[in-house]
NUVEX-369925 format. One record per atom (N, C-alpha, C): residue number from 1; x, y, z. Coordinates in nm, 3 decimals. Example, Ala and Ser with C-alpha at 12.3 -4.5 7.8 and 13.67 -1.06 7.14 Angstrom:
// NUVEX-369925
<k:1, u:1.319, v:-0.569, w:0.780>
<k:1, u:1.230, v:-0.450, w:0.780>
<k:1, u:1.320, v:-0.330, w:0.780>
<k:2, u:1.285, v:-0.225, w:0.708>
<k:2, u:1.367, v:-0.106, w:0.714>
<k:2, u:1.290, v:0.003, w:0.787>
This chain:
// NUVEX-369925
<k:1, u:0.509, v:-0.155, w:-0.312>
<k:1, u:0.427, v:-0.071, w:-0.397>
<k:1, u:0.280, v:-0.095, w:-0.362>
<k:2, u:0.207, v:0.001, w:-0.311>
<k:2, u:0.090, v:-0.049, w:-0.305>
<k:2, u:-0.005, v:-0.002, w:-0.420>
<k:3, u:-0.083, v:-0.058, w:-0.484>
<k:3, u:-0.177, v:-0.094, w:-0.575>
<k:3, u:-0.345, v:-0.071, w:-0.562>
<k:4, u:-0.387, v:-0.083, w:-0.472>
<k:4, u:-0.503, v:-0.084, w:-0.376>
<k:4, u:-0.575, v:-0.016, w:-0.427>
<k:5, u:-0.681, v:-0.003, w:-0.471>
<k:5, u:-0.780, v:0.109, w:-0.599>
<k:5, u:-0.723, v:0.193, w:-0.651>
<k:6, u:-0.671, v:0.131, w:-0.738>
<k:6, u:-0.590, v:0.200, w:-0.863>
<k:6, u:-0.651, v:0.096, w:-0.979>
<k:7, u:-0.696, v:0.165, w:-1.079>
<k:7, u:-0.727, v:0.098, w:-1.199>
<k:7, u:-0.555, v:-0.003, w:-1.283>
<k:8, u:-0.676, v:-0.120, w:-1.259>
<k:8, u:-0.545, v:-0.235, w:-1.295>
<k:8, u:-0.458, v:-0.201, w:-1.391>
<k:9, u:-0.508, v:-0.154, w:-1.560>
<k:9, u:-0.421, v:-0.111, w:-1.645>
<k:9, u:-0.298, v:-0.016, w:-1.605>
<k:10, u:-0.346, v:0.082, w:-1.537>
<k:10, u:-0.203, v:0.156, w:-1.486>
<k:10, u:-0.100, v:0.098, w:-1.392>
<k:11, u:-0.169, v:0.011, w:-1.272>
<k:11, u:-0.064, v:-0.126, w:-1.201>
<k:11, u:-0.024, v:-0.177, w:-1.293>
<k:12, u:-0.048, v:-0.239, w:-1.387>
<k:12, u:-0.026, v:-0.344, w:-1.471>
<k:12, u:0.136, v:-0.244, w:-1.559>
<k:13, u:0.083, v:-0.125, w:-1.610>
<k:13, u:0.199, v:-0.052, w:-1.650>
<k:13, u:0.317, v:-0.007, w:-1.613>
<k:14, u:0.274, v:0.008, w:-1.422>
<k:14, u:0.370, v:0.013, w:-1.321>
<k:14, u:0.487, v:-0.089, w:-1.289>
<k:15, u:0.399, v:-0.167, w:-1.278>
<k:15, u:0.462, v:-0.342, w:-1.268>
<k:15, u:0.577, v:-0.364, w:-1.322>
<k:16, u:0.551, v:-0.366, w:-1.497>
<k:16, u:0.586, v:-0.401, w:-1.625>
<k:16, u:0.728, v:-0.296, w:-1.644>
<k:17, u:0.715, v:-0.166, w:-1.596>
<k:17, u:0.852, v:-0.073, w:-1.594>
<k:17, u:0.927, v:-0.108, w:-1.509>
<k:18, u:0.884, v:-0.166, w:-1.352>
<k:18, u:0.942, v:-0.177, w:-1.251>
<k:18, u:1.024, v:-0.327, w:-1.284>
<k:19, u:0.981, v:-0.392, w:-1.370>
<k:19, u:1.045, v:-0.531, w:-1.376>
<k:19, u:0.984, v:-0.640, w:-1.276>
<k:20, u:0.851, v:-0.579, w:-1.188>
<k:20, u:0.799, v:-0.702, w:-1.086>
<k:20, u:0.733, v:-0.814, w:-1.162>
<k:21, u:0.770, v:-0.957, w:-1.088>
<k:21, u:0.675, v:-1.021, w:-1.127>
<k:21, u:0.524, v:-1.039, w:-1.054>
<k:22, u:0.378, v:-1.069, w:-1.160>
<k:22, u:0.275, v:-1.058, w:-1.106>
<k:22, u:0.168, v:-1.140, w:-1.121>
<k:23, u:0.024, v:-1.175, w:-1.039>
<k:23, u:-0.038, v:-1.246, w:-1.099>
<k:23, u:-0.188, v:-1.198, w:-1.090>
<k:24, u:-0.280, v:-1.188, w:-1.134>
<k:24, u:-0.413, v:-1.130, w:-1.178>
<k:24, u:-0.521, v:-1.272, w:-1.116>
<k:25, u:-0.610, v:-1.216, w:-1.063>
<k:25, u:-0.739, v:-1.282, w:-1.079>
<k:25, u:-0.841, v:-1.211, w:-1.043>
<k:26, u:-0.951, v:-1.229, w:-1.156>
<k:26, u:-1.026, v:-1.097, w:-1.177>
<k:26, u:-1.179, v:-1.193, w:-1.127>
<k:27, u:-1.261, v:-1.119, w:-1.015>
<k:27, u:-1.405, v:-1.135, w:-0.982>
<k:27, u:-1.513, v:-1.102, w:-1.030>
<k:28, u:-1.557, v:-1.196, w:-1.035>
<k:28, u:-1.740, v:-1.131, w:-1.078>
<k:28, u:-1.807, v:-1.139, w:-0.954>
<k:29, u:-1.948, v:-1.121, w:-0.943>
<k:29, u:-2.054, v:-1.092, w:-0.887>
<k:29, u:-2.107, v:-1.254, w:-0.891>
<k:30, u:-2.177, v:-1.307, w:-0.815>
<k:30, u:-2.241, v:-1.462, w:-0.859>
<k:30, u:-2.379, v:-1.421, w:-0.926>
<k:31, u:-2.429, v:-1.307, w:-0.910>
<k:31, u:-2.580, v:-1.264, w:-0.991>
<k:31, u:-2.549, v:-1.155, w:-1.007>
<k:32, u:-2.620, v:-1.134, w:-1.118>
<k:32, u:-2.603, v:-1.033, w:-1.208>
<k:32, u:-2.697, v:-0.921, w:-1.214>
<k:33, u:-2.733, v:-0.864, w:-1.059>
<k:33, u:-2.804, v:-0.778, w:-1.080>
<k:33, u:-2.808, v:-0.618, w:-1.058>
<k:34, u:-2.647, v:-0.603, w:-1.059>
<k:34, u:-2.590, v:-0.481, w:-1.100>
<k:34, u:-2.517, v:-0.468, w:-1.202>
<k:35, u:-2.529, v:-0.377, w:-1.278>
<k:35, u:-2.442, v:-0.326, w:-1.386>
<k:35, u:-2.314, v:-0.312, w:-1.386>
<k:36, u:-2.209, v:-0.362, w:-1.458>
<k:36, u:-2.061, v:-0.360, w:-1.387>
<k:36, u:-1.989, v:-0.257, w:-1.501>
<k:37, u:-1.886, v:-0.188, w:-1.432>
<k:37, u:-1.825, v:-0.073, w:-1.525>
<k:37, u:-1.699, v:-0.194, w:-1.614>
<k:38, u:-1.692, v:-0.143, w:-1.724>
<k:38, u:-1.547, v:-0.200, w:-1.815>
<k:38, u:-1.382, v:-0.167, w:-1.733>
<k:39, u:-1.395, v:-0.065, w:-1.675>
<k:39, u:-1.268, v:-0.024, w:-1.618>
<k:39, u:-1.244, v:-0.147, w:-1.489>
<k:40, u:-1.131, v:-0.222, w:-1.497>
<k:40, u:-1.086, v:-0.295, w:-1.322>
<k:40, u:-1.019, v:-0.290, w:-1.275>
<k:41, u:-1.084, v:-0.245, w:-1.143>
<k:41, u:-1.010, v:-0.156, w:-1.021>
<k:41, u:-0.909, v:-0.298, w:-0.907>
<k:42, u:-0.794, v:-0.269, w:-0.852>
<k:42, u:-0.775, v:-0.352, w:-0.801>
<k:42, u:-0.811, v:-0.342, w:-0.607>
<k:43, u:-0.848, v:-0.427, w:-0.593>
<k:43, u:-0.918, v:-0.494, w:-0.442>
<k:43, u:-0.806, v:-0.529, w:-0.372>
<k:44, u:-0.742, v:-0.560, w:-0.371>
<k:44, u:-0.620, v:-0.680, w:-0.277>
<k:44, u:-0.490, v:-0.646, w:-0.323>
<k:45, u:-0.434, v:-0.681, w:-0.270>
<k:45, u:-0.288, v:-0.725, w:-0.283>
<k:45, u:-0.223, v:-0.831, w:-0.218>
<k:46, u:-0.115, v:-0.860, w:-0.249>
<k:46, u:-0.055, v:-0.993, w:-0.145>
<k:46, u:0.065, v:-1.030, w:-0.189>
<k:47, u:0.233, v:-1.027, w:-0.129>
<k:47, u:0.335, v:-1.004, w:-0.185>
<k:47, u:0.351, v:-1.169, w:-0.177>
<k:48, u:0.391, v:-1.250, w:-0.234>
<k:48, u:0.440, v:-1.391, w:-0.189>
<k:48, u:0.572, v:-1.410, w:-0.130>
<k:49, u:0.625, v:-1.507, w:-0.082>
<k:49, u:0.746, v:-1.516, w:-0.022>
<k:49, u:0.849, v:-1.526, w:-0.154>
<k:50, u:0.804, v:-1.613, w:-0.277>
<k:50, u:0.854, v:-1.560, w:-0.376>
<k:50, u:0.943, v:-1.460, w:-0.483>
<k:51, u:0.837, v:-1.315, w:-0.422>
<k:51, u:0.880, v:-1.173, w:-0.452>
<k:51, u:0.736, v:-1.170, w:-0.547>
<k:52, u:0.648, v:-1.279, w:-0.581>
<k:52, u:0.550, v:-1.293, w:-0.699>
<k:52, u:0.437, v:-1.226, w:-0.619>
<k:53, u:0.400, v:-1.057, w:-0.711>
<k:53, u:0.273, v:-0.991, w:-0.628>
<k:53, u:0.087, v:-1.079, w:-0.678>
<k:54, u:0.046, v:-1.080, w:-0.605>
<k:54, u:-0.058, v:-1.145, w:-0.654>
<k:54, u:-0.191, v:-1.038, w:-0.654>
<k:55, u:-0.253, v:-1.012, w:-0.728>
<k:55, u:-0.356, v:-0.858, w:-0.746>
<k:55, u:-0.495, v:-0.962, w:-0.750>
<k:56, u:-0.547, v:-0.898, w:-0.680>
<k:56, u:-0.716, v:-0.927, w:-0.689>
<k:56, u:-0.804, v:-0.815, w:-0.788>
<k:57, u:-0.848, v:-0.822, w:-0.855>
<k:57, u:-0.895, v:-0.691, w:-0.947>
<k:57, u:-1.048, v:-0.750, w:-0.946>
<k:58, u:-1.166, v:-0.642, w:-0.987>
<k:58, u:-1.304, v:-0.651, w:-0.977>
<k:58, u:-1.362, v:-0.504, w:-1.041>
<k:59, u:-1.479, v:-0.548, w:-1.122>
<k:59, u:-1.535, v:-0.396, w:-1.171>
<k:59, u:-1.606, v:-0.306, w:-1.126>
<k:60, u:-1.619, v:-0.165, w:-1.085>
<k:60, u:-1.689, v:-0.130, w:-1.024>
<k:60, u:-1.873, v:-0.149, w:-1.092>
<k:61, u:-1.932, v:-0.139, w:-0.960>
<k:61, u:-2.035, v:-0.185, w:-0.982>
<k:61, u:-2.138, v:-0.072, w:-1.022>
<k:62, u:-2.243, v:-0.076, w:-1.121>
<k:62, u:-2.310, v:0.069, w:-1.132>
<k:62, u:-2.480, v:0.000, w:-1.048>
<k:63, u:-2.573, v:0.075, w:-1.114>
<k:63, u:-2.693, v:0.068, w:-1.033>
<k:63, u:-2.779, v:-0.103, w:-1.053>
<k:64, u:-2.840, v:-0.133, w:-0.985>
<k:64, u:-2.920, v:-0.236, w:-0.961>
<k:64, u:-3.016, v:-0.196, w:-1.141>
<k:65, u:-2.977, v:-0.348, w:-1.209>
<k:65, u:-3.093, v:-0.345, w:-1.295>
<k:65, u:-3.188, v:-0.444, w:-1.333>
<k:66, u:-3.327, v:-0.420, w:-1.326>
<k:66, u:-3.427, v:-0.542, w:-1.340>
<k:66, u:-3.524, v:-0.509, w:-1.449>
């Protein structure tokens, strides 16, 4: 299943019907000098040998603010 910029909540809903197991880790920025949207989009993917998908998720970023 690929996942790949798709807003996490709907993966997350996908997942959850499909019966996969999954794991989340969500990024920030190290400075804060863009505005970040509430919605998180997922970045990555990575299946484990497991069957355990592992999702990278991050917010989109809006304009530079100072």
């Amino acid at each position: 299943m690929d996942t790949v910029a798709q807003p996490l909540s709907k993966v997350i809903g996908k997942l959850e019907q499909a019966g996969c197991k999954y794991t989340i880790a969500i990024t920030k920025p190290s400075r804060n000098i863009f505005q970040l949207e509430d919605t998180l989009y997922v970045i990555r993917q990575q299946l484990d040998a497991d069957g355990i998908l592992n999702l990278i998720a991050a917010a989109k970023m809006g304009k530079e603010v100072f």
